[in-house]
Backbone of each chain as ProteinMPNN parsed JSONL, in Angstrom:
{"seq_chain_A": "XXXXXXXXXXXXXXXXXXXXXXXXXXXXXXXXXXXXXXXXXXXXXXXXXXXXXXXXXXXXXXXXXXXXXXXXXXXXXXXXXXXXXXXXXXXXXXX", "coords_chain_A": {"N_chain_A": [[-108.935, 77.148, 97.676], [-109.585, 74.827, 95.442], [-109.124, 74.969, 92.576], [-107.384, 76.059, 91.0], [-106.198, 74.04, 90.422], [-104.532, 71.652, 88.372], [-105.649, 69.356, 87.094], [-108.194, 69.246, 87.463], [-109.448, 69.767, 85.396], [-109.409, 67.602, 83.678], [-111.032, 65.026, 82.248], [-111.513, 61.689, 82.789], [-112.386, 58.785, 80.476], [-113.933, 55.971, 81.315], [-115.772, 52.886, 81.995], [-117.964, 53.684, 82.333], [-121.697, 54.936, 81.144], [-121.535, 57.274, 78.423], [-122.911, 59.684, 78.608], [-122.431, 60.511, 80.77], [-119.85, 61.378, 81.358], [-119.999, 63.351, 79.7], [-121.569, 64.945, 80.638], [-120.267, 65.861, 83.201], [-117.866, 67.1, 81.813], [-119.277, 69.23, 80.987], [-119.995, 70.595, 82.965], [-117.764, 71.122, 84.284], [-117.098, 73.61, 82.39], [-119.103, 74.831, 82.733], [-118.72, 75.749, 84.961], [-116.528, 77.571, 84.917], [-114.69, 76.386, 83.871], [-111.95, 77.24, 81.234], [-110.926, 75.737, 79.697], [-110.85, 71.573, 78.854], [-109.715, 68.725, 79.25], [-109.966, 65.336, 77.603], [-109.416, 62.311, 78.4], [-108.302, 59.199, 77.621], [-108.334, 55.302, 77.584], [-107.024, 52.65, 75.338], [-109.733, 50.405, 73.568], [-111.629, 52.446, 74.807], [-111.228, 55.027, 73.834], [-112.546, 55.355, 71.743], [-114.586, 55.953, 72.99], [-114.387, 58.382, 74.005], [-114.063, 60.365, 71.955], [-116.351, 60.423, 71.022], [-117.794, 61.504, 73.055], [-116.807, 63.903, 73.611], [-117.437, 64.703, 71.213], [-120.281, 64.992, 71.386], [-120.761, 66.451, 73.469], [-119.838, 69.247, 72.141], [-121.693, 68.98, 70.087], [-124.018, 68.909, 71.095], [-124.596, 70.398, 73.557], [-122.474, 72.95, 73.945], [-121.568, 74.391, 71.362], [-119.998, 76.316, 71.034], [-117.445, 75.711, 71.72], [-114.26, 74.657, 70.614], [-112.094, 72.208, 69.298], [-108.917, 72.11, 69.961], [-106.627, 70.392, 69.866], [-105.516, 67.323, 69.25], [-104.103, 64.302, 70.727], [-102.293, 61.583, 70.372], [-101.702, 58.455, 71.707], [-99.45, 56.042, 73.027], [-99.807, 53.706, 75.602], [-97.917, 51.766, 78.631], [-98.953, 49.171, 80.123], [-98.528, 47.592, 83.217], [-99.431, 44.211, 84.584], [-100.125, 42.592, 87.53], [-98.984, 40.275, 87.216], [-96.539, 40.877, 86.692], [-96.431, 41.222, 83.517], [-96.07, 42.937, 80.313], [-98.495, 45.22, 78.752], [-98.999, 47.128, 75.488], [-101.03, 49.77, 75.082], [-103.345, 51.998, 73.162], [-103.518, 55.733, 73.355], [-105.701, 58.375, 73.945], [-106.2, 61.976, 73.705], [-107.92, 64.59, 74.004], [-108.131, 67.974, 73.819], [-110.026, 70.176, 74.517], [-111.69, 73.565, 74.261], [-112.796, 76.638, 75.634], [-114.122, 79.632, 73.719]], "CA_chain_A": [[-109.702, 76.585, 96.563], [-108.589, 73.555, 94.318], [-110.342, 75.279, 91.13], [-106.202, 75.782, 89.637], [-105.507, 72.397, 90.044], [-104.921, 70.636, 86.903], [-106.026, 68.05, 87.02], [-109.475, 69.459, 87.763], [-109.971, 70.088, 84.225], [-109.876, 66.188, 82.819], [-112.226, 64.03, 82.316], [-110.838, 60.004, 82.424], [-113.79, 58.074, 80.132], [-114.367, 55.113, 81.975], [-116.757, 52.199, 81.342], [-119.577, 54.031, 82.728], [-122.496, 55.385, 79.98], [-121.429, 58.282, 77.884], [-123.517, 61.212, 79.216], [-121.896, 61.04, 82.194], [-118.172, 62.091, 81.02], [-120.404, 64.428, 78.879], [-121.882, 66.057, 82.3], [-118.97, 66.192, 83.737], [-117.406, 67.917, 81.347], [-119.854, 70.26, 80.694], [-120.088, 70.757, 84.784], [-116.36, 72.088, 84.169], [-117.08, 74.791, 81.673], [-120.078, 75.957, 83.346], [-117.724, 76.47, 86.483], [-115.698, 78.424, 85.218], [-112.766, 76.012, 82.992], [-111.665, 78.114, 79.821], [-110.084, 74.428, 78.645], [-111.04, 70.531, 79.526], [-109.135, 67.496, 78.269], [-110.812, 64.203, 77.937], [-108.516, 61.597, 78.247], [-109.023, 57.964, 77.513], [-107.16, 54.442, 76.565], [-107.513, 51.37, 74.786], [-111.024, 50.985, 73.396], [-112.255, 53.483, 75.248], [-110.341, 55.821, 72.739], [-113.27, 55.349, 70.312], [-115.979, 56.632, 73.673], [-113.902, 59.723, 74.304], [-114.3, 60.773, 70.674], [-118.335, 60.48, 70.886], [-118.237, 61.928, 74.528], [-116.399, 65.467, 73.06], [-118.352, 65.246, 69.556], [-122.218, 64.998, 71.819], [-120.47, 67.506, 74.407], [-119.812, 70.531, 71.556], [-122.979, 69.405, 69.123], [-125.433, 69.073, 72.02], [-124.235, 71.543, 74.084], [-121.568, 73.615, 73.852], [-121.034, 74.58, 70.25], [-118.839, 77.342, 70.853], [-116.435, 74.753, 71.805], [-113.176, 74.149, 69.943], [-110.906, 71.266, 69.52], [-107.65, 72.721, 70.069], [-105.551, 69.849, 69.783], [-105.952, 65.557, 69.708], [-103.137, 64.097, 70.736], [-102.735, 60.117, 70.536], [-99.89, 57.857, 71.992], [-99.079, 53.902, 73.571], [-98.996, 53.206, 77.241], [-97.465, 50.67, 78.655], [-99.523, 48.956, 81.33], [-97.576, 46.328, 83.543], [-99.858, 43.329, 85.676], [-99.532, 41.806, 88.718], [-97.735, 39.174, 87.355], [-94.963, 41.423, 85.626], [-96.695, 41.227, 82.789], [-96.354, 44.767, 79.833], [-99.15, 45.159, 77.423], [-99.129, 48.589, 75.308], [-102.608, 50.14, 74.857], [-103.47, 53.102, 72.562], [-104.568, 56.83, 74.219], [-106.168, 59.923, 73.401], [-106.052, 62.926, 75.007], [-108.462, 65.506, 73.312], [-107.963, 69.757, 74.327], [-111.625, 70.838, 73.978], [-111.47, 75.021, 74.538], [-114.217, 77.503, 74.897], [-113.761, 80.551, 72.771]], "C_chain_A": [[-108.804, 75.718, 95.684], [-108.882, 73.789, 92.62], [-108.795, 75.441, 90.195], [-105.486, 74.848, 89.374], [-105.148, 72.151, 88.424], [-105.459, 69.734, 86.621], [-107.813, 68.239, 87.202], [-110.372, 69.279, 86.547], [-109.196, 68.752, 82.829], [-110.544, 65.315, 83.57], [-111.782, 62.951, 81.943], [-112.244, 59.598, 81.992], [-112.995, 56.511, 80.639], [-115.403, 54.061, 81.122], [-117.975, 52.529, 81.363], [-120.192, 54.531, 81.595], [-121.56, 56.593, 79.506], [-121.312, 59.673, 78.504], [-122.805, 61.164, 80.386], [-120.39, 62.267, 82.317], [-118.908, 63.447, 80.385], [-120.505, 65.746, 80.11], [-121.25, 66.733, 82.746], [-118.432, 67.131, 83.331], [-117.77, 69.462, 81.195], [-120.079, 71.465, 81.91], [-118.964, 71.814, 84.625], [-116.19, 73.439, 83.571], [-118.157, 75.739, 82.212], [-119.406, 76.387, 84.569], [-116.681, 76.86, 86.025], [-114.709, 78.14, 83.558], [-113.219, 76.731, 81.629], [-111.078, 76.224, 78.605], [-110.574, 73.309, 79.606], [-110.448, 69.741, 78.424], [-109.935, 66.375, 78.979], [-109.737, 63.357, 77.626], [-109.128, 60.134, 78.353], [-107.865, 56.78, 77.335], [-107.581, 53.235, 76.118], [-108.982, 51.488, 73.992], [-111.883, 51.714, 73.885], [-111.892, 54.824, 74.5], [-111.772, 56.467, 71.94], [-114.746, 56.456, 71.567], [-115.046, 57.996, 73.837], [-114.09, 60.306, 72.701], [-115.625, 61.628, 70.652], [-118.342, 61.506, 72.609], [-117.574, 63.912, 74.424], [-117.125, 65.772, 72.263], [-119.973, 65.601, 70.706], [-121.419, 66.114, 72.572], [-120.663, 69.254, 73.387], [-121.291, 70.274, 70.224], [-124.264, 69.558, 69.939], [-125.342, 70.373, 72.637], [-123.822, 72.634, 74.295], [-120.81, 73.488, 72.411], [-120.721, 75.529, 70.026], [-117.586, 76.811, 70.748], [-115.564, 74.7, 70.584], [-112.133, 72.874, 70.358], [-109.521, 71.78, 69.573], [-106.328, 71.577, 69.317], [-106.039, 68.301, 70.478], [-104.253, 64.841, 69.755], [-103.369, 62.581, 70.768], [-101.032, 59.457, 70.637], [-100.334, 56.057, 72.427], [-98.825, 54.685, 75.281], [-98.803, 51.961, 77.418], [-98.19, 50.387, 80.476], [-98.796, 47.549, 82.254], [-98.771, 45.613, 84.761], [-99.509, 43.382, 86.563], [-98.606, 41.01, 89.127], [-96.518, 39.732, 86.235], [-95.264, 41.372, 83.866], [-96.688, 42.426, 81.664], [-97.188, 44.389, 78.585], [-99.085, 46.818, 77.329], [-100.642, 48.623, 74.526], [-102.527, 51.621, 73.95], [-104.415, 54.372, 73.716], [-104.479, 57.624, 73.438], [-106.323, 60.818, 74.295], [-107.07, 64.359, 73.689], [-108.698, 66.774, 74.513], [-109.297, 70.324, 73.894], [-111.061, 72.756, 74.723], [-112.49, 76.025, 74.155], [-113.543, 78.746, 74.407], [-114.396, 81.976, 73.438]], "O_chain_A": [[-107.635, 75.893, 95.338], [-108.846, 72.953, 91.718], [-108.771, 75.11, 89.009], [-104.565, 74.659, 88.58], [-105.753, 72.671, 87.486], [-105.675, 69.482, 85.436], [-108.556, 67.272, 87.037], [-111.526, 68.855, 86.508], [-108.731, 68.906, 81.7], [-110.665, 64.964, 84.744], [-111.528, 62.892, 80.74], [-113.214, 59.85, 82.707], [-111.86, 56.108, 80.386], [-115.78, 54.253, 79.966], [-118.912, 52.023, 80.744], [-119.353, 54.707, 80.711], [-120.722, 56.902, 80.353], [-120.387, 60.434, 78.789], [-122.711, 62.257, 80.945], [-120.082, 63.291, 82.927], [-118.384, 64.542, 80.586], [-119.931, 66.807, 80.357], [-121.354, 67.956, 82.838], [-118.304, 68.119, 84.054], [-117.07, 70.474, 81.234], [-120.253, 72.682, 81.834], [-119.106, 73.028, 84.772], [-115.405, 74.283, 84.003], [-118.172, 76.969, 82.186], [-119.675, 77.474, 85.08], [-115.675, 76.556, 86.667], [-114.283, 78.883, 82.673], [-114.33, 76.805, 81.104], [-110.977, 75.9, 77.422], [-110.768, 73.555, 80.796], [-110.541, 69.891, 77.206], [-110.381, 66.28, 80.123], [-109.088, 63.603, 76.61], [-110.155, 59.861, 78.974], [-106.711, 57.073, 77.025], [-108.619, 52.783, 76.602], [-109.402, 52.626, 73.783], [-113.016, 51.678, 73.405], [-112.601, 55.767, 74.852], [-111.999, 57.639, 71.642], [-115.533, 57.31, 71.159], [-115.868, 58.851, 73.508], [-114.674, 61.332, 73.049], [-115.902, 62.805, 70.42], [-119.352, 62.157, 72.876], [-117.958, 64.858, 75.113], [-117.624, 66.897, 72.255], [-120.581, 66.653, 70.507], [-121.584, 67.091, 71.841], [-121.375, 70.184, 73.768], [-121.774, 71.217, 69.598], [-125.288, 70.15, 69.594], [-125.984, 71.342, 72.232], [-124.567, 73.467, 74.811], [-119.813, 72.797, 72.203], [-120.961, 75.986, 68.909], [-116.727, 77.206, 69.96], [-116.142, 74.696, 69.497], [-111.57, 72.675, 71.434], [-109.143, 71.578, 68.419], [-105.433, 71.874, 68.525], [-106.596, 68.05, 71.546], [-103.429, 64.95, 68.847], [-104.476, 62.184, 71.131], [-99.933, 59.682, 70.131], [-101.24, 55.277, 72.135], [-98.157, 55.573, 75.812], [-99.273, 51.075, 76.704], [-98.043, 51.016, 81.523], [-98.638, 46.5, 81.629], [-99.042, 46.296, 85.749], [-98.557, 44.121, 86.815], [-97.898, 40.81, 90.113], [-95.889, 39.175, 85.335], [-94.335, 41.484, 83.067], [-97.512, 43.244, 82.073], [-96.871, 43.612, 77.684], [-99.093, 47.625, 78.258], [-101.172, 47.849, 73.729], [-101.535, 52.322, 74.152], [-105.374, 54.197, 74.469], [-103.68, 57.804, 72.518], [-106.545, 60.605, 75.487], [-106.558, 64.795, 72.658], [-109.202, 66.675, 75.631], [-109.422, 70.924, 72.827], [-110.164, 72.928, 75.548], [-112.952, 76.297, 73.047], [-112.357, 78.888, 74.704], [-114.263, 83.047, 72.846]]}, "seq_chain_B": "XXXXXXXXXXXXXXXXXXXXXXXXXXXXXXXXXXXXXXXXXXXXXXXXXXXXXXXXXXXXXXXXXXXXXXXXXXXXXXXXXXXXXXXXXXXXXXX", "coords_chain_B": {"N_chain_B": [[-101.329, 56.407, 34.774], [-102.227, 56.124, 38.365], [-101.173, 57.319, 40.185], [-101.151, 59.853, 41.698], [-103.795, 59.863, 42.626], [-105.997, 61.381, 44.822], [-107.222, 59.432, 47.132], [-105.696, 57.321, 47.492], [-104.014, 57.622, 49.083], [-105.338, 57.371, 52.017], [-105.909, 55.038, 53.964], [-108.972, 52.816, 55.19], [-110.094, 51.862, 58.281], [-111.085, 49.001, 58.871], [-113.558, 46.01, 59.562], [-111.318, 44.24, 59.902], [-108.282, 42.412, 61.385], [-106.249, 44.832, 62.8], [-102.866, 44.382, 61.897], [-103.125, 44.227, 59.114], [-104.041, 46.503, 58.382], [-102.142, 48.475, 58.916], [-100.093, 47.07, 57.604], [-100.49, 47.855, 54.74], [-100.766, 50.624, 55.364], [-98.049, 50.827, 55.728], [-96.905, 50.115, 52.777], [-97.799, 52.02, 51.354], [-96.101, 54.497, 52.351], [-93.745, 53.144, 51.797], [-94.18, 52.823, 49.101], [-93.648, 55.159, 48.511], [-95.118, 57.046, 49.378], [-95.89, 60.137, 50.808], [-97.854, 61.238, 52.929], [-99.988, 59.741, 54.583], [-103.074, 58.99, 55.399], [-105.385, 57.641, 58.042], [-108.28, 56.394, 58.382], [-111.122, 56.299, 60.426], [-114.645, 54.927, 61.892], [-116.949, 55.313, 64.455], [-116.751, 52.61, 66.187], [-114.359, 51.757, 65.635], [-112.9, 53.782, 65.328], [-111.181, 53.611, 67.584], [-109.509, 51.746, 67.077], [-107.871, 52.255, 64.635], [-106.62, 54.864, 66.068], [-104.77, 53.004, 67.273], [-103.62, 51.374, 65.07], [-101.862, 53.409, 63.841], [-100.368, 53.789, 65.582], [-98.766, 51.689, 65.888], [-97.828, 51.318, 64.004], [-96.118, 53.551, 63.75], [-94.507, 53.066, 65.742], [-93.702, 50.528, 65.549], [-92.554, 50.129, 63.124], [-91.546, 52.581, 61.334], [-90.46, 55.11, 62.735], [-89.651, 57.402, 62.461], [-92.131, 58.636, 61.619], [-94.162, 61.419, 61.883], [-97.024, 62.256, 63.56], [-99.373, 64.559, 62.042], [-101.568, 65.721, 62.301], [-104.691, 65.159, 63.606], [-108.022, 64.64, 63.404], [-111.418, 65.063, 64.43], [-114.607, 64.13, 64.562], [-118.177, 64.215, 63.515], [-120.205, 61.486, 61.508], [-123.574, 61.34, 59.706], [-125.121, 58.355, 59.343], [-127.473, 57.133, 57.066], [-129.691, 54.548, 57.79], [-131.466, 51.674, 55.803], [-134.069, 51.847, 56.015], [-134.474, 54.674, 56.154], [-133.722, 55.338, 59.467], [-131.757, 57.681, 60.92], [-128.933, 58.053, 62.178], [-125.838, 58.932, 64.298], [-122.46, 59.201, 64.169], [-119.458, 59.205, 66.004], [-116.285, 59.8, 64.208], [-113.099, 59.808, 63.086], [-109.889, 61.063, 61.654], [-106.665, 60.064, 60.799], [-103.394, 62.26, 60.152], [-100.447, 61.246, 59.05], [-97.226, 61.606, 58.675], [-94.503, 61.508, 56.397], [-90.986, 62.361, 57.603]], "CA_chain_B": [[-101.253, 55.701, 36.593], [-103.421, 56.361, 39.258], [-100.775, 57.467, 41.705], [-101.484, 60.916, 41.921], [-104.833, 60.182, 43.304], [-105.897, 61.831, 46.488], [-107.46, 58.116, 48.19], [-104.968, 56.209, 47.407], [-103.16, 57.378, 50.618], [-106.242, 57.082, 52.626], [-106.759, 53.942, 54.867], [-110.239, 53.368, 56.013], [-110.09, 51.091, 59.141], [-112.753, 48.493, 59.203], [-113.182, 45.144, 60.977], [-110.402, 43.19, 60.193], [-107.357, 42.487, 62.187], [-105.392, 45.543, 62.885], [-102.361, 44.59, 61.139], [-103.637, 44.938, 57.751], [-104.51, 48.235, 58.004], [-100.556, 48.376, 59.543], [-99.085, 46.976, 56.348], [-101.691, 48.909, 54.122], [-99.646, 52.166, 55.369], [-96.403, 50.778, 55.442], [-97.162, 49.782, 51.51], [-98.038, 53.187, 50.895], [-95.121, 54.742, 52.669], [-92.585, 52.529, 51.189], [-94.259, 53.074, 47.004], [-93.317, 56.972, 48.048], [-96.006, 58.45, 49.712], [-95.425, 61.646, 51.582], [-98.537, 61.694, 53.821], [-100.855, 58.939, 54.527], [-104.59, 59.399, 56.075], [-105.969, 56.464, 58.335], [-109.597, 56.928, 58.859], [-112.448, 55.25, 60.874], [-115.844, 55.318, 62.461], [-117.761, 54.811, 65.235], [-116.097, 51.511, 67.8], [-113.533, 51.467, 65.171], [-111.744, 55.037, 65.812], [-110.123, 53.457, 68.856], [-108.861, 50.901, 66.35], [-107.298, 53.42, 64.254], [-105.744, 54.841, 66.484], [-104.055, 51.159, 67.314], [-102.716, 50.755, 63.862], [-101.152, 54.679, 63.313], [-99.368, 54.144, 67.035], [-98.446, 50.088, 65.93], [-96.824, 51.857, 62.521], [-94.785, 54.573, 64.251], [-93.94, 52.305, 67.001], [-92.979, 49.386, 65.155], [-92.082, 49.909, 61.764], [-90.933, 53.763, 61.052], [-90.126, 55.444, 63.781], [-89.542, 58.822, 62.079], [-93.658, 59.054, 61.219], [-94.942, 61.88, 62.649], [-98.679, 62.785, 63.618], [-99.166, 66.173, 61.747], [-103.027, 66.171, 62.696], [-105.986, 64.118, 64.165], [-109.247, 65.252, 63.44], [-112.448, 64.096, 64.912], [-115.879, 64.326, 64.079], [-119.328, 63.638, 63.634], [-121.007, 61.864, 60.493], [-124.952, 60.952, 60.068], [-125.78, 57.679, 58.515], [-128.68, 56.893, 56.904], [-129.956, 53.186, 57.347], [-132.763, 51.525, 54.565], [-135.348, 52.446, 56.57], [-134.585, 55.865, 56.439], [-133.411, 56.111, 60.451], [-130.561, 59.114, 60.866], [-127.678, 57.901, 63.29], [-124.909, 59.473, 64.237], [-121.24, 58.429, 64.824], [-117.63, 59.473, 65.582], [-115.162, 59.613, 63.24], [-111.557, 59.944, 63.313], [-108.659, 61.134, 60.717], [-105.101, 60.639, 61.337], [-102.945, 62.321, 59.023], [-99.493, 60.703, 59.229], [-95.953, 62.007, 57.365], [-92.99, 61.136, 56.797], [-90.706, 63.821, 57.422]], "C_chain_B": [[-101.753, 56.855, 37.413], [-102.507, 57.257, 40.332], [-100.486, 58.445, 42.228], [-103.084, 61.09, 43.025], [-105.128, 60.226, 44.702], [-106.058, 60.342, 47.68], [-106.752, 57.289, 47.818], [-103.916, 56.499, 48.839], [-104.195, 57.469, 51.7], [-106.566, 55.454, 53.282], [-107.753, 53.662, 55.709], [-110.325, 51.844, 56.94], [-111.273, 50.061, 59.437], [-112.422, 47.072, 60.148], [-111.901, 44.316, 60.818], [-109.433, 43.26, 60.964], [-106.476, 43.806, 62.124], [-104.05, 45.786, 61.546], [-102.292, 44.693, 60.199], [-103.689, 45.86, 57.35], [-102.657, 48.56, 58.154], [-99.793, 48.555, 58.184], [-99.473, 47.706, 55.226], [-100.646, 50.208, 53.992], [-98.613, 52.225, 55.066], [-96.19, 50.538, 53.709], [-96.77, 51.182, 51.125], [-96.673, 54.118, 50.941], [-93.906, 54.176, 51.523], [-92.809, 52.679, 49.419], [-93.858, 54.44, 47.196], [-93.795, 58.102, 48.895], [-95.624, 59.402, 50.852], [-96.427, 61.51, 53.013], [-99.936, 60.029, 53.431], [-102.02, 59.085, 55.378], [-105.099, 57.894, 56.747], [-107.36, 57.092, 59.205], [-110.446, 55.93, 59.905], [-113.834, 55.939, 61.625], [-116.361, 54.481, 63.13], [-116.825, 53.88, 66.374], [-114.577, 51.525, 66.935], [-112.007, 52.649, 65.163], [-110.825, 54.152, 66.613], [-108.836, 52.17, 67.789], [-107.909, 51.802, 65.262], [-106.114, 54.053, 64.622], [-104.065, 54.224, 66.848], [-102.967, 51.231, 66.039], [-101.917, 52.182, 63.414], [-99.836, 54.494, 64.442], [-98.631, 52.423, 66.836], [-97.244, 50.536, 64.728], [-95.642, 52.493, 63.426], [-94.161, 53.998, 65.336], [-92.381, 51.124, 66.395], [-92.11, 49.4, 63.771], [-91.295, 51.137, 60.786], [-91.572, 54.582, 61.986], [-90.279, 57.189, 63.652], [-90.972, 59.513, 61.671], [-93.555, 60.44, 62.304], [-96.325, 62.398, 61.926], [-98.777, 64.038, 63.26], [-100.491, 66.188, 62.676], [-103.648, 64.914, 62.997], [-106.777, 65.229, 64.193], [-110.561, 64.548, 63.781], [-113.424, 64.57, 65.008], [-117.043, 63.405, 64.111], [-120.318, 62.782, 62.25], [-122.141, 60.861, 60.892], [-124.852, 60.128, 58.787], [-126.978, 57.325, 58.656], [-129.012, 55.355, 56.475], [-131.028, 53.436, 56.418], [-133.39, 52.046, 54.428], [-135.412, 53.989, 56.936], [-134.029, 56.6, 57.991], [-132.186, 56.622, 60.239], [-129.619, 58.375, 62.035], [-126.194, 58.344, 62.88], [-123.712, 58.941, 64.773], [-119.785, 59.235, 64.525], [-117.137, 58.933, 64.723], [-113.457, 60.173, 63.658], [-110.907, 60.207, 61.913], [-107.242, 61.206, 61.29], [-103.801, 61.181, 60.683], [-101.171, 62.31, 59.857], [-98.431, 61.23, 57.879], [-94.998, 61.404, 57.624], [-91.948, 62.484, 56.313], [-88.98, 63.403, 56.488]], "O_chain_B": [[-101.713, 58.071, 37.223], [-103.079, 57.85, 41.247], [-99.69, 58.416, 43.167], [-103.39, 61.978, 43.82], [-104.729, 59.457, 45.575], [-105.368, 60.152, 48.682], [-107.29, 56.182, 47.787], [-103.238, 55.653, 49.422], [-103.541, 57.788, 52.692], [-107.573, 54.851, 52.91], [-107.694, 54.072, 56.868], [-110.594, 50.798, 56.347], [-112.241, 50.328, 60.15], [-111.565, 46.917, 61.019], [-111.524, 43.701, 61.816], [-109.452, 44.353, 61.531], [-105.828, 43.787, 61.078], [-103.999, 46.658, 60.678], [-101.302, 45.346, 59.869], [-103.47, 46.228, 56.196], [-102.101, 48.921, 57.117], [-99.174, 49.516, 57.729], [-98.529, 48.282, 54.685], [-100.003, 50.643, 53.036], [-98.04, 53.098, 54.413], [-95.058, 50.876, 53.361], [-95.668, 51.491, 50.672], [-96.143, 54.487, 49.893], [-93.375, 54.828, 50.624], [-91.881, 52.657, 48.61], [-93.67, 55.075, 46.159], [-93.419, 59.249, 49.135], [-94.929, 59.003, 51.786], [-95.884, 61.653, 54.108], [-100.452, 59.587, 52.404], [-101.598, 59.459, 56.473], [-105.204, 56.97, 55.941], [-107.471, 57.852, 60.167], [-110.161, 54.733, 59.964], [-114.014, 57.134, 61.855], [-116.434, 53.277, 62.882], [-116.266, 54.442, 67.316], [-113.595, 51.289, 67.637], [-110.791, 52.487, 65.059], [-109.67, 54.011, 66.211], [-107.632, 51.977, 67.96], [-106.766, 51.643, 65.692], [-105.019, 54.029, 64.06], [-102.911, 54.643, 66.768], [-101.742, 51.15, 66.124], [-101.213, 51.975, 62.426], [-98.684, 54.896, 64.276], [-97.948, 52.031, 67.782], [-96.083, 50.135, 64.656], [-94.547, 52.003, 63.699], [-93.196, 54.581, 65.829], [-91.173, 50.961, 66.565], [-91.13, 48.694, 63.539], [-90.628, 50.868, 59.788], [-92.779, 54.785, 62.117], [-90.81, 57.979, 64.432], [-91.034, 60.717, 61.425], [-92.934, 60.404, 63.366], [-96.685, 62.722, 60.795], [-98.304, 64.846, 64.06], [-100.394, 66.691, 63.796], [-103.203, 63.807, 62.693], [-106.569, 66.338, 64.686], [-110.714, 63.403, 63.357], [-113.41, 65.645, 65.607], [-117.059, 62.249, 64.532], [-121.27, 63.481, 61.902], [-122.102, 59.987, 61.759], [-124.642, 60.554, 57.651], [-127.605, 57.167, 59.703], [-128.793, 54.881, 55.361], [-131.523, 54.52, 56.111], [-133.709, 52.712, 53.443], [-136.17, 54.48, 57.773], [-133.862, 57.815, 58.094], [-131.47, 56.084, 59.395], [-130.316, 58.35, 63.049], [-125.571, 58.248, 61.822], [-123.789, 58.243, 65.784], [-119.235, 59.663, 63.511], [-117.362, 57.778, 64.361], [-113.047, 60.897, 64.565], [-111.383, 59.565, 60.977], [-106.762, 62.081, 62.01], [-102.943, 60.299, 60.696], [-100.768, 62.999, 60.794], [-98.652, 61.262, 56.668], [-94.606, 60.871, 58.662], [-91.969, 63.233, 55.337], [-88.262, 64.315, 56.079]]}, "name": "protein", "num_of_chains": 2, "seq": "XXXXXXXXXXXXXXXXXXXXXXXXXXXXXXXXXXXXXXXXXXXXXXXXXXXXXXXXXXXXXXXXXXXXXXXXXXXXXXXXXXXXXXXXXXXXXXXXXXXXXXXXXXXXXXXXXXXXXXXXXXXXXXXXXXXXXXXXXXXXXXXXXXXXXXXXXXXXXXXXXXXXXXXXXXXXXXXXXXXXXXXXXXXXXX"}
């Protein structure tokens, strides 16, 4: 079974709608995960926010934030190019 | 003088260019302040973010992130409709 992966238990927000990362997430706690991080970068920063807040007020409002962490990556082109982007990494945790 | 008061170390992130909000903090920082707050809402969190990680990157190094908090508040347009939107706090020190 791959269920102690790590990696099992984040959710990358993407460009796709909302509810989906929400699903997802929520998919994770109903199977089982005690903890899910939502991880995000650049303006997508601002949908991982809304995609934890609708996850514990719709759903799962046992939920705790544990811990938001926020940093710079450094993304490098094709053509050698480095731009740094802002991330978030939010520790959601059921109780 | 005012410079006891709690929002005066509060930066609330809105549309303009990034670095504003940037120098905004570094202002604050540099008249004294101990702990500075950069807020936002809704598309603008991710922006937020941007300008707390553009500060400690670029301009004082020694910042650290005590907390990020993130939330939900309900505005009320003219017409009375209820919408809801992420929020963000980033509370920034200098140690």
């Amino acid at each position: 079974m791959t269920e102690e992966k790590k990696d099992d238990n984040v959710i990358y927000v993407g460009k796709k709608p909302s509810m989906g990362y929400v699903l997802a997430a929520l998919t994770q706690f109903t199977n089982g995960a005690k903890e899910v991080v939502v991880k995000a970068r650049g303006k997508l920063t601002a949908k991982a926010i809304t995609v934890a807040e609708v996850l514990r007020n719709r759903y799962l409002p046992e939920l705790k934030v544990k811990d938001v962490k926020i940093g710079t990556e450094e993304l490098t082109s094709e053509d050698g190019k480095v731009s740094r982007v802002s991330s978030i990494e939010i520790y959601l945790v059921k109780e």
